[in-house]
C-alpha positions in Angstrom: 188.7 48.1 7.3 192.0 48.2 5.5 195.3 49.7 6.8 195.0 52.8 4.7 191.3 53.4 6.0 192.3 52.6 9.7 195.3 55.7 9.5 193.1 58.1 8.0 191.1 57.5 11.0 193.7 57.5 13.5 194.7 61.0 11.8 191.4 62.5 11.5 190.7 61.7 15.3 193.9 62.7 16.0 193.2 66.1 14.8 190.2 66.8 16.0 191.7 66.0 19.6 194.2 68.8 19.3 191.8 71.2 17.7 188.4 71.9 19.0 187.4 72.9 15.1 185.6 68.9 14.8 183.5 69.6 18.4 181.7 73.0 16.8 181.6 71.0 13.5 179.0 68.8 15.9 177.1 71.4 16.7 176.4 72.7 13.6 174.9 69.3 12.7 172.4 69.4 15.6 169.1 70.9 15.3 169.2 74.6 15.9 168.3 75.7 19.2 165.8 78.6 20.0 165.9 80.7 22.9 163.4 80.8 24.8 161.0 84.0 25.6 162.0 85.6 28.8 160.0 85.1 31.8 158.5 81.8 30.2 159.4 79.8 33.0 158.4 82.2 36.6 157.8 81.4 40.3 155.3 84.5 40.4 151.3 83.9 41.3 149.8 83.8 37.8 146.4 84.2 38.8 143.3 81.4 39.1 143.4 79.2 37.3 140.4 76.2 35.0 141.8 72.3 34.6 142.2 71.3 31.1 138.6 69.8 30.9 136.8 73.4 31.6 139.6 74.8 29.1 138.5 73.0 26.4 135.2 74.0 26.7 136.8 77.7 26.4 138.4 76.6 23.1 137.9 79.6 21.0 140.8 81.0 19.5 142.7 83.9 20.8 141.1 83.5 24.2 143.6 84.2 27.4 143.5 81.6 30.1 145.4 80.3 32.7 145.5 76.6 32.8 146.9 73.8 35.5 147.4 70.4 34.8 150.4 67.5 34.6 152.5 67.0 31.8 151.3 63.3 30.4 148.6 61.8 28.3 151.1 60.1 26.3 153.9 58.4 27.5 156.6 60.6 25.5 154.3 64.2 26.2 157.2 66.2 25.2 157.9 66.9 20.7 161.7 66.2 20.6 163.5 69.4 18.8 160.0 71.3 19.1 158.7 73.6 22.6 155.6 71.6 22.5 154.0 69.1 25.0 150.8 67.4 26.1 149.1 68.7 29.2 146.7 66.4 31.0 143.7 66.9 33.0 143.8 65.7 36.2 140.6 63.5 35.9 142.7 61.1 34.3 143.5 58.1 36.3 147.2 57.9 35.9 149.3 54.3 37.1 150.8 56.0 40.2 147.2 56.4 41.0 146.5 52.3 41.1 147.5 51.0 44.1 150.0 48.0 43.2 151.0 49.3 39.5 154.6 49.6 39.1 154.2 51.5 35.6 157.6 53.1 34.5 155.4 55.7 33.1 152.5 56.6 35.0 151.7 60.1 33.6 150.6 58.4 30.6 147.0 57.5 31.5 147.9 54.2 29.6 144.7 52.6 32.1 142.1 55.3 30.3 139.8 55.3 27.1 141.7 56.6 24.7 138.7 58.7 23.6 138.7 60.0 27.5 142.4 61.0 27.1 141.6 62.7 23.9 139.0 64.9 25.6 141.1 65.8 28.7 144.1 66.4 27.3 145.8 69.9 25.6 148.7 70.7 23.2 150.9 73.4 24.6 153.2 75.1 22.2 155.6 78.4 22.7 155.9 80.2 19.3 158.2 83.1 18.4 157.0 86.4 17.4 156.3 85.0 13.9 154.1 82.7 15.7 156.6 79.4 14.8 156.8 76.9 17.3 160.6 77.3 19.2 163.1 74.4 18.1 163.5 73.5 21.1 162.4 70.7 23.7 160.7 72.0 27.0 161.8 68.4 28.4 163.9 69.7 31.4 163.6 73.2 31.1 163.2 74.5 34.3 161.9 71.8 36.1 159.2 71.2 33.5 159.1 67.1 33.1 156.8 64.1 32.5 154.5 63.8 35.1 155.2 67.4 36.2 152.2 69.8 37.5 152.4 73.2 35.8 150.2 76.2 35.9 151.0 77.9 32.6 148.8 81.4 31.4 148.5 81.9 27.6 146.4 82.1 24.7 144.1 79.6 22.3 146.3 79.1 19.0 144.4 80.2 15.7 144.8 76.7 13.9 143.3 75.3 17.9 140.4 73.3 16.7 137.4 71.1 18.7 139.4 67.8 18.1 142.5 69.0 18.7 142.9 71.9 21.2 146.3 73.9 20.8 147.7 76.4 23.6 150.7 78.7 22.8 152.1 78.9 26.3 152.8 82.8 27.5 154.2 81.9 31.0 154.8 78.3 32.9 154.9 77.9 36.6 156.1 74.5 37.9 154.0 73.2 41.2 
């Protein structure tokens, strides 16, 4: 780096410390954030509710159910910069439930037929009125996280399929 290229650095960082102009200019680089529906994330009783196995059997689109389950299947469940994450059944056998394993990531049923995890697991999404997935990650949203139990009531997407089931989340309770 040459003397000319180090000052205009100096200066530009200079500037940007008295002005808090170069912090928004940040933000605007970031991926947009969403807000989310209100009421997504509630402490009220939502009702009884089917594991993910039985709700897969249900997968017909535009059905209402309630689900519960634990966030995993994978071991990243959540979409970074989309409201979308994997919801397990709890049939799996996750690491936490070997005696002795010391995974760092025991929601992810890393011990399980792939095909098993395939047919126990669910994609939940939460989609705007236009029906767009938010821009937003649920990772930490009001308690929701990797290994997490949840009971969440919504509806079988359109594009859900037999391979792939897809959920668009209308309300999330954390257990």
């Amino acid at each position: 780096m040459n003397i000319i290229t180090s000052i205009r650095l100096i200066t530009m960082l200079s500037i940007c410390s008295l002005f808090s102009s170069c912090e928004n200019d940040k933000e605007i680089s970031i991926e947009p954030k969403a807000e989310l529906p209100t009421g997504l994330i509630t402490q009220e009783p939502l009702g009884e509710a089917i594991p993910v196995k039985t709700a897969r059997e249900q997968n017909e689109p535009g059905n209402i159910l309630i689900l519960e389950g634990f966030v995993g299947g994978r071991e990243n469940p959540f979409v970074e910069g989309r409201a979308i994450f994997v919801l397990g059944d709890d049939s799996l056998e996750t690491c936490d439930k070997v005696p002795g394993d010391d995974c760092k990531t025991p929601w992810d049923a890393c011990c399980e037929d792939p095909k098993n995890i395939k047919a126990a697991t669910i994609t939940i999404q939460v989609v705007d009125e236009n029906n767009e997935v938010l821009k937003v990650t649920l990772n930490g949203v009001g308690g929701i996280k990797a290994g997490g139990r949840l009971k969440i009531k919504g509806q079988v997407a359109k594009n859900s399929s037999p391979e792939a089931m897809i959920f668009n989340a209308q309300t999330i309770k954390i257990l």
